[in-house]
C-alpha positions in Angstrom: 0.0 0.0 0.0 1.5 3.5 -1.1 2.3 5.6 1.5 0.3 8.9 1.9 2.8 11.1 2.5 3.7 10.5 -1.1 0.2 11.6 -2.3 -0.1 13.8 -5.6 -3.6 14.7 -4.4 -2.2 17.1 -1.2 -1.7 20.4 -2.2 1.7 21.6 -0.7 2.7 25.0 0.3 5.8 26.4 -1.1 7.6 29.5 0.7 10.4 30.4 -1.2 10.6 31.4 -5.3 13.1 32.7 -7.6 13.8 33.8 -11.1 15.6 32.0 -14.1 16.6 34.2 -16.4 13.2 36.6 -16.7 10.7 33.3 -15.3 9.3 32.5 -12.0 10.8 29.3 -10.6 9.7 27.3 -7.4 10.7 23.8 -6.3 7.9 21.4 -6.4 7.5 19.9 -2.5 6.5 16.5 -4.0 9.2 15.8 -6.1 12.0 18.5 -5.7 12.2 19.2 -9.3 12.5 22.8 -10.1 9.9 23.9 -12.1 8.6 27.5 -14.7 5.6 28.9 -13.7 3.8 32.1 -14.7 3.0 35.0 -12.7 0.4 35.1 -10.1 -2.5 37.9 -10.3 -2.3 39.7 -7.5 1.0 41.7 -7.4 2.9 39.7 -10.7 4.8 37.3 -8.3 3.8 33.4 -7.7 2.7 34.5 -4.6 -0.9 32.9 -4.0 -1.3 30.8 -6.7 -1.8 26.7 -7.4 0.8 25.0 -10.3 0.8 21.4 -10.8 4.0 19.8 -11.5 5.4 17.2 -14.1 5.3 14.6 -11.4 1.3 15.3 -11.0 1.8 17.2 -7.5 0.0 20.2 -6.6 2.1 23.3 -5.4 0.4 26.6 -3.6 3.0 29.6 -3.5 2.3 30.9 0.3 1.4 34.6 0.0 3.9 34.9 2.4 6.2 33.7 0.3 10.2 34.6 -0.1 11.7 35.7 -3.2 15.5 34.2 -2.9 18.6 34.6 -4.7 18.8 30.5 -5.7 16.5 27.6 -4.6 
């Protein structure tokens, strides 16, 4: 039986983005992988908003969230 820590279905919260080159990057918290993703709505940062990753994992940018140097 999997175990359900390893779920795709729980959305995770990520607290820390970046840039690559002019794109948003974040790391996805079910896989690690780094991954693009567009700007959020609210102030043009990730900050708030849901991406779903390669591996099928759900990532929510905290609205808290740090911009860093390097992930």
């Amino acid at each position: 039986m999997p175990d359900s820590r390893d779920t795709k279905d729980e959305i995770k919260s990520v607290r820390m983005f970046s840039k690559d080159g002019g794109d948003w990057i974040i790391k996805c918290r079910h896989c690690q992988n780094i991954i693009g993703v567009d700007d959020g709505d609210t102030d043009g940062t990730p900050r708030g908003e849901q991406y779903k990753c390669r591996c099928g994992g759900w990532n929510s940018v905290s609205y808290s969230a740090a911009y860093v140097k390097e992930l």
